[in-house]
Structures are given as structure tokens and as C-alpha cells.
N, C-alpha and C positions, 0 to 999 in steps of 0.2 A: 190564572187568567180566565178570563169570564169565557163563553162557548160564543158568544159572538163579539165581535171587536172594531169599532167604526174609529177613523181616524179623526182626533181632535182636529179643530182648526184655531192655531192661536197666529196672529198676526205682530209683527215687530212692526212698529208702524215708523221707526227711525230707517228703515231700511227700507222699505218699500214706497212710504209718500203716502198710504192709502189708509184710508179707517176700515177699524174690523169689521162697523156696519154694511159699510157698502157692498164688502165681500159678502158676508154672511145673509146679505139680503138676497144677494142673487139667486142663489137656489139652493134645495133642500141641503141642510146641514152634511148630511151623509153623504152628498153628491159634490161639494163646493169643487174638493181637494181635486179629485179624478176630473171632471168637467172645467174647472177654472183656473185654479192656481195651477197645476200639472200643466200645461200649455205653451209654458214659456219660459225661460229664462227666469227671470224676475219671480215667477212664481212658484218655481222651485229654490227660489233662495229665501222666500216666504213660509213654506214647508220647511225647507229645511230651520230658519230661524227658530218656527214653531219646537220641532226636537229640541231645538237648546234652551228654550225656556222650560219647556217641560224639565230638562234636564237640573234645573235651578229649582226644584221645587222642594218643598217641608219632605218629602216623602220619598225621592232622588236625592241629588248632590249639594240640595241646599239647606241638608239638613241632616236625615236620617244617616246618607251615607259616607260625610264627613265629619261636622260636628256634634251630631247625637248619639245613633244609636249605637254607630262600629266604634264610637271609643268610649262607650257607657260598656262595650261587649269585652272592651280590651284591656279595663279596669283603671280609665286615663283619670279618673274623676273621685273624688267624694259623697260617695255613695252611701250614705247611714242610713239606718232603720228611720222613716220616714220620711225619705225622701221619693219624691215622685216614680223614680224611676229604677225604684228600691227592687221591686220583681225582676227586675233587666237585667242590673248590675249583680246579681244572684242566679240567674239564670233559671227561673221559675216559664219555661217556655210553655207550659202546658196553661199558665192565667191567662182566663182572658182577654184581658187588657193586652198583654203582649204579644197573644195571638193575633189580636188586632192590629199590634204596629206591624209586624212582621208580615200581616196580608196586605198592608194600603203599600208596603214598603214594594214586596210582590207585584201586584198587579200594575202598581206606579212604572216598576222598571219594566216589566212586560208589555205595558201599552207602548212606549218607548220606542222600543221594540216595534211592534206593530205598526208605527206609524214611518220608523226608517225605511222597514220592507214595502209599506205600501207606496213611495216613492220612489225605491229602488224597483219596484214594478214596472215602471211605467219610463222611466228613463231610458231604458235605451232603444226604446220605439221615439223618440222624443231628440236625438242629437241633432237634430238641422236647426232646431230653435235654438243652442247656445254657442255663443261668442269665444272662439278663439279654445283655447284650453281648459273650457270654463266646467266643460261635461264632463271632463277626468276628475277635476278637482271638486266638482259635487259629489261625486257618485264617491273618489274616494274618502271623502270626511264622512258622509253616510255610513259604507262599510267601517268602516273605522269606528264609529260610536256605535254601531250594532257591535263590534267585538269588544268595545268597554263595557257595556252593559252588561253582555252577555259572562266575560269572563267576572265582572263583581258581584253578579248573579253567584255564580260558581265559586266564587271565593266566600260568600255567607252561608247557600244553603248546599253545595256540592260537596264531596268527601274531604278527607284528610287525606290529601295526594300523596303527600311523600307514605303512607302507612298501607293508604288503600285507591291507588291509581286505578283500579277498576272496577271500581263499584260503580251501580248504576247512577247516574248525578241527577241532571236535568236535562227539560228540553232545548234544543237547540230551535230557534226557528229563522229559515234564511228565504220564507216565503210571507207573505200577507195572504192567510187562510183562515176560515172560520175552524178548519179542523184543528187536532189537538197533534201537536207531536210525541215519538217517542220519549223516552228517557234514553239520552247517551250514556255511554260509560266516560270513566272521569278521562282517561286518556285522548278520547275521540273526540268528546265536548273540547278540550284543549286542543286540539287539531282542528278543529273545526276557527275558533279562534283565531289562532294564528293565519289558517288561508283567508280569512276575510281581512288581516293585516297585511298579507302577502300582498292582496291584491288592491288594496288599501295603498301601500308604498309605491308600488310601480304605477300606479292612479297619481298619484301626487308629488309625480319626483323632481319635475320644478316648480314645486311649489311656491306663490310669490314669498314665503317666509325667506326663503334661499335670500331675497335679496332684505331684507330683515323690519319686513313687515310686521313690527310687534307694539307694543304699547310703547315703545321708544321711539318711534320713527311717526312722522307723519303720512296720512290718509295716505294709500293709492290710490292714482288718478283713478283706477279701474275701476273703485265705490267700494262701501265698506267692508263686504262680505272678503273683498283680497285686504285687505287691513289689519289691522292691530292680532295679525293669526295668533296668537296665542293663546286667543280667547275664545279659539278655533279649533276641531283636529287637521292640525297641520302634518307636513312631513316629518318632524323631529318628535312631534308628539309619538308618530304611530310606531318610529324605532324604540321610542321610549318605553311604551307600550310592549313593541314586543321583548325588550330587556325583559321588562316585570311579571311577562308570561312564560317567559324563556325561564328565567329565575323560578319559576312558580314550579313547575314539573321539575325541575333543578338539572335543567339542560347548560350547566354554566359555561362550555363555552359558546353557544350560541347567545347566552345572557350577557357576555363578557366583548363580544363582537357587536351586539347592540346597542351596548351602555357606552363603550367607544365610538361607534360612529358620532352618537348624539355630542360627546364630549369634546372629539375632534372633529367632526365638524359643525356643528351647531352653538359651540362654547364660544363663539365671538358674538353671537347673531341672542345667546341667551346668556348675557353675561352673571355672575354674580353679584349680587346686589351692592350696589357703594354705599360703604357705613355711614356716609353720610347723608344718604337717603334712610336709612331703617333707624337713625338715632339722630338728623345735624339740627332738625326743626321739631321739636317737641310737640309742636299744633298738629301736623302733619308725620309724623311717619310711616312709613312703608313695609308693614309689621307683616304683609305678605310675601314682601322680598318677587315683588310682581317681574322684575327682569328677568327672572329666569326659572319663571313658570313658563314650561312646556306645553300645557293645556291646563286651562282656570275655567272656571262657569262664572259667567257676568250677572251677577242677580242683585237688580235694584232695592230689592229687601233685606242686604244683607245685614242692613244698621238693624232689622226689626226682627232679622234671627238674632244677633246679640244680645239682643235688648229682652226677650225670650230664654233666651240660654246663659247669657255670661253678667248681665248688667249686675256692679255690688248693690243695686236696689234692689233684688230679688232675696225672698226667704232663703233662710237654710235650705230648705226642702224642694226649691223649684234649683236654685243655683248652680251651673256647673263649674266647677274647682279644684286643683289639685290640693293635697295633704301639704303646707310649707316646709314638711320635716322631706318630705317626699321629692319636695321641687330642689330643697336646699343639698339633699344627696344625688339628686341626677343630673344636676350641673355643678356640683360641686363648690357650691356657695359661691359657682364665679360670675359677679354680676356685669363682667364686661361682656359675656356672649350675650348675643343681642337677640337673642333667641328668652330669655330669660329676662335679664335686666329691664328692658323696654318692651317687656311686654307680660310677666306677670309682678303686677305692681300692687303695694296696698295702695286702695282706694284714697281721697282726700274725703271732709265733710262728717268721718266718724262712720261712714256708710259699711264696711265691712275691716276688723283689726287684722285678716288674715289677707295673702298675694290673689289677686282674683285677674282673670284670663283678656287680655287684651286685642288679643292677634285682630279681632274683627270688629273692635271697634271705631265710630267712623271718625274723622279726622276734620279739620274749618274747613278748610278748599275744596268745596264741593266739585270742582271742575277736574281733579285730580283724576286718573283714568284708574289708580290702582283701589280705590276706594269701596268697591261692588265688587270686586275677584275673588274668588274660594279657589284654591287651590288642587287641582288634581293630579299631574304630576312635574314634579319641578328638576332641575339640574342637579339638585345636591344627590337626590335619588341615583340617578346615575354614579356617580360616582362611589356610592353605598354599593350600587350592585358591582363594578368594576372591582371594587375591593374585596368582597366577596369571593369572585372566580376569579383574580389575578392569579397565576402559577405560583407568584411566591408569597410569603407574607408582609414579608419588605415592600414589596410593588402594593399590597394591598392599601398597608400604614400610610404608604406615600399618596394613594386615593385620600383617605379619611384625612388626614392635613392638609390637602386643598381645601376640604371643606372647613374646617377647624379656622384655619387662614382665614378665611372670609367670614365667619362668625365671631372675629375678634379674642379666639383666643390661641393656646403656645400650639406647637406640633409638640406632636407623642415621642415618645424614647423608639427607636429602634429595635429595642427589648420588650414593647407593650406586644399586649396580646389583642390580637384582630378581631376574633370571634368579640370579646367581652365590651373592646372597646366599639367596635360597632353596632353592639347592641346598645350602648351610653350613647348612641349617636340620633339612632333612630329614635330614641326615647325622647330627645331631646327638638327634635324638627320636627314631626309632623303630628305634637299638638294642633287639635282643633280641625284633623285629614284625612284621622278615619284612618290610619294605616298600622297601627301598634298590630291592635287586634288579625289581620291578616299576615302579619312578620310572627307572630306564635303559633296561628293555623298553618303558615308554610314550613315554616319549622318545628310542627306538633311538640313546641313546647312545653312539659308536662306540668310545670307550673309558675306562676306570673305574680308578680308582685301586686297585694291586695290593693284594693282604689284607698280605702277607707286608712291607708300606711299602717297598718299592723301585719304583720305575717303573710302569706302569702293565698295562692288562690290555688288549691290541683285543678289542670284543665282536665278534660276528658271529650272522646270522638263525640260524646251526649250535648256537649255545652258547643263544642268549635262547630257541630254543623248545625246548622237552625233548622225547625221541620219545617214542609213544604204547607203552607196554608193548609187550612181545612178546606176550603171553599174548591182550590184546585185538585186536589182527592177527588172532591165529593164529584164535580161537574165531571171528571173523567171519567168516575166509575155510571 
């Protein structure tokens, strides 16, 4: 992170009414946020907007930290000797080119950062300006996405938890400061985490999602920012949340008490997607399974990440794709999961003879709400983690078949094995989310099935933790 840090000013101009000129004319750039937008209501939901754009970007969640870089890290893809991102998917951390991704990736999530704390600044000198419950439920999606940040921070370049819980990680920062913080150790930086979810959740415990404000319901009257929450951190997100952090330090029953709440009480409000939404219109499907996304990033670009990363017009060499020998043994050649069948398909026009990746690409009905979603955490997760720390492994198997259920295909034997089958699970959903590669670092898995489908990949502490920039070394020291 650079040694000094001015807060973007990006403007939603659907939510607000206002063009970004008129703000940004007002006064100097570095002074808008603290003097103008900070002032009111309405312009901390301006600010806060701004985070969630940022959060949608090549370099955040609209790219690096789902679709590219964590699952080029996690071996989701076909990765041959010249292809772009050949260095990556070998783990050559030390070329520059990848030095490079790994600092825009850096400073990207750390400005982030810098810009939630600089709003949590100032807000709670600031509560006589918002409406009704409106200052709980800012301040808590704020804290809330300062501990997403902060804990995928830690899950790329922080330790190997389960091996080495105390090594030093990174910094924590819960202030908008030109200084530099410490390095936590891994336990503490995860502590730290979790109290900003703590307080996160009792901030947002009636949340309008309660009454099932999501991409299924139409507007609250109250304007968009109480709307469509799931495209929000809401209150089911931040239990969600803390499952996957509870799960991360492998505190499983606390992960096991959070993957239930969200399940028993949020499983009505985020339902599982209806098969005939994710397959019944071929123009249109819902290949994000948007119901029962927990929290999604809404990014208008996301036809032109595709079109970037997955299009079958792209070379060998730019393309991202799995192995079909690879795709055919992790679902089992069964193309009724809808996870698979409608969604990695051979192309038509001769454009590519092998299955090439659908999930994001865009659909006719441009009015469709699920159409711009990337996905960050969704229901079936839950249930992954409930299966997981269930006491028994029958209670587990019984998790993994809800979800199985709703992907169209059989339940498991009562004799399957939980561990194995839940790894065929994950493999299986969160193509295209960035999450393989942190399910092998949470599990220091020592080695992973190669991208390229031939043999495997040994991981090592060298490859699961990414080094800290050059740039942020260099400015500390």
C-alpha cells in the first residue's frame, strides 16, 4: 500500500440522481468525500456505493479474485506452456509480470480498505443525519466488507493456518491513516476479522433482507440501497462469512453454528435455484444460480470479463478452460448437473471442438437482474461447511444431498465417504469463484490435481502463500 492514501470518489449515479461531475466539481478531489458526500445520508450511500464498485474491479472481485488469478493459483484451468498466464499457473512468483499482478491485486484490496475506514471515520460523529435504522445498517456492511477484504487478503498472502497459526501475516488496518501498521500474527489478524463481523451482525440484525429483500422481491419502498441485499453485505451474508472464517482457523463448531443459522434461517429468504430457472429457457439461464447468492458483486462488465477470459473466440493461449478429460471425471460424465451440462458446453460455428466455460456469459433479456452478478458467497457453501463439522458423518452426507438434490442429480449411499465426496463437490460449484485454491490452502493440501489433466501439482508453504509486493517492503522499510 502506497505511504499516502486519498479516498477515491466513484459515484453510482442510479442511486443517487447525481452526475459524478457535479460532485467532483465542487471541491478539490481529496476534500469531496470528508466535506460533501460524508454530510448526509444519501452521501454515505454514495461512498459507500463507491466500495462496491471498486469491489467489481479487474484487480478485486471482478476478476483477479474470482475468475482469474485464485483459480489460475488453484489449477481450475488449462494452463500449457504458452499460455498467457503460464508463470501463474506454475508459480513462478518471483517474474515480474506476476509480481506485477499480485501488487495491482495488493494495493487494489488495500485502497478498499482505506476507503471503508475513511467513512467509518466519520460516521459516528454523523448519526442525527440518517433515517430510522439506516446508520446501523451502513456502518454494518462497511465493517462487514472491511473483514472480506481483509480476511481474502489473508487467505492469499497470510500463512498456512492450520500448519502455522502464528506466524507473522499481515496488516490489519481499522483506521484511515497515512501510517503503516503492524504485521499481526495469523491468529490475531483472524481475531481481528471476526470482531469486525461481530459487530458487523448485531449492526445489521434487522436487516431489511429479513423481510426478503433480494433479486426476487421487488424495490423497498425505502430506495435501492434496502433492496435487492444480496448484492449487498447483508445479515446472512456476514453469518456466512463468519462460517468460512470460523471454518478457516478450523473452529468447526463455531463454523457449524454459523452455516446453520444461515441455513435455518435464511434458506427460505435465499432459496435454491429452480431447475427451471438455471436450464427451462436456453436464451436466458441463470448459470449463477442468483437466488441464493448470499453476497454477489453487481458489475456491469461482466459480459466483457467473459469476453476476456472465457469467450470460445479467444486463442489457445489467452483462453480460460478446463481439461474435458478432467471435467468428464469431476462430475462424472453426468450432464444432468446443471452445474456441468448448461454450462460447460462445446461451442457452436466450429469456434472451439473442446467444452469451454459458460457460467458468465450474458443471456437476450438484458432486463434480467441476474445477468451482472459474480458470485461471492452463496447457500450451497453453507451447507459444504455444515457437512463438514456435523458430529456425524451421516448428518454430513445428509448436508451434501440437499445440495446434490437441487443440482439435479441422485443422493450418495450412506456408505460414501464425506471427506472425498466433498471434495467432488466443491470442485464441482465454485468454478469461475475463486474458491478451489483457498479449500487446498485451508486444508494444506499437499498436492492437487494438475490444470493441464496430467498428474498432479505438489503444493508447498512457498507456492500457498503469495509474497507481500515489492513496493510494500520497500515503502516500510
Amino acid at each position: 500500500m502506497k505511504k499516502r492514501v486519498f479516498l477515491s470518489v466513484i459515484i453510482l449515479v442510479i442511486i443517487t440522481g447525481t452526475s459524478c461531475k457535479k460532485w467532483l466539481d465542487v471541491k478539490p478531489r481529496d476534500k469531496v468525500i470528508e466535506n460533501v458526500l460524508l454530510e448526509s445520508e444519501p452521501g454515505f450511500l454514495t461512498a459507500l456505493n463507491g466500495i462496491y464498485l471498486e469491489l467489481s474491479s479487474d484487480e478485486t472481485y471482478g476478476g483477479q479474485m474470482t475468475m482469474q488469478m485464485t483459480e489460475v493459483l488453484g489449477q481450475r484451468y488449462n494452463i500449457a506452456g504458452g499460455h498467457n498466464l503460464y508463470k501463474l499457473a506454475t508459480y513462478q512468483y518471483t517474474d515480474p509480470q506476476i509480481q506485477s499482478l499480485f501488487s495491482t491485486n495488493w494495493s487494489s484490496m488495500y485502497k478498499v480498505v482505506a476507503n471503508i475506514n475513511k467513512i467509518l471515520s466519520v460516521i459516528d460523529q454523523k448519526k442525527e443525519v440518517f433515517n430510522g435504522k439506516h446508520y446501523a445498517w451502513i456502518k454494518g456492511e462497511a465493517l462487514a466488507l472491511r473483514a472480506l477484504v481483509h480476511f481474502d487478503l489473508f487467505r492469499l498472502y497470510g500463512p498456512v493456518y492450520l500448519q502455522d497459526s502464528m506466524a507473522l501475516s499481515l496488516p490489519y488496518y481499522t483506521a484511515f491513516t497515512t501510517s503503516y501498521e503492524p504485521y499481526a500474527k495469523g491468529n490475531a489478524f483472524i481475531g481481528k476479522v471476526l470482531a469486525d463481523l461481530d459487530a458487523a451482525e448485531s449492526l445489521l440484525a434487522d436487516d431489511p433482507v429479513s423481510q426478503g429483500y433480494t433479486v426476487l422481491k421487488d424495490e423497498n419502498p425505502e430506495g435501492t440501497a434496502w433492496s435487492f441485499r444480496n448484492i449487498r453485505m447483508n445479515y446472512y451474508a456476514v453469518k456466512g462469512l463468519k462460517a468460512r472464517v470460523s471454518l478457516y482457523r478450523n473452529d468447526k463448531i463455531s463454523a457449524l453454528k454459523y452455516a446453520t443459522d444461515v441455513i435455518n434461517g435464511g434458506g427460505a429468504i435465499f432459496p435454491f435455484v429452480r431447475l427451471n430457472d438455471a436450464i427451462g429457457d436456453p436464451r436466458n439461464p441463470d448459470r449463477v444460480f442468483a437466488s441464493e447468492l448470499l453476497f454477489s458483486i453487481q458489475d456491469s462488465r461482466r459480459t466483457d470479463r467473459y469476453r476476456r477470459y472465457f469467450d470460445p473466440s479467444l486463442d489457445d493461449k489467452a483462453i480460460l478452460t478446463a481439461v474435458q478429460g478432467r471435467l468428464t471425471t469431476e462430475f462424472e460424465s453426468n450432464t444432468n448437473d446443471i452445474r456441468y451440462g448448461n454450462t460447460w458446453l462445446v461451442p457452436g460455428s466450429n469456434q472451439k471442438s473442446y467444452r469451454c466455460f459458460f457460467k458468465y456469459a450474458d443471456v437476450e433479456n438484458s432486463g434480467l437482474r441476474f445477468r451482472n452478478l459474480i458470485p461471492v458467497i452463496r447457500l450451497s457453501e453453507m451447507y459444504f461447511i455444515a457437512a463438514e463439522c456435523a458430529p456425524a458423518p451421516a448428518a454430513g452426507i445428509g448436508y451434501l444431498n440437499t445440495v446434490r438434490r437441487n443440482r439435479g442429480i441422485v443422493d450418495l449411499g450412506g456408505n460414501a465417504n464425506l471427506i472425498t465426496e466433498l471434495l467432488k463437490e466443491y470442485k464441482r460449484e465454485f468454478y469461475g469463484e475463486g474458491q478451489m485454491f483457498f479449500y487446498y490452502k485451508r486444508t494444506a493440501t499437499a498436492s492437487v490435481p494438475g490444470g493441464t489433466g496430467s498428474g498432479t501439482v505438489a503444493m508447498t508453504k512457498e507456492k500457498y502463500v503469495l509474497p507481500v509486493p515489492l513496493d510494500e517492503s520497500q515503502f516500510r522499510n
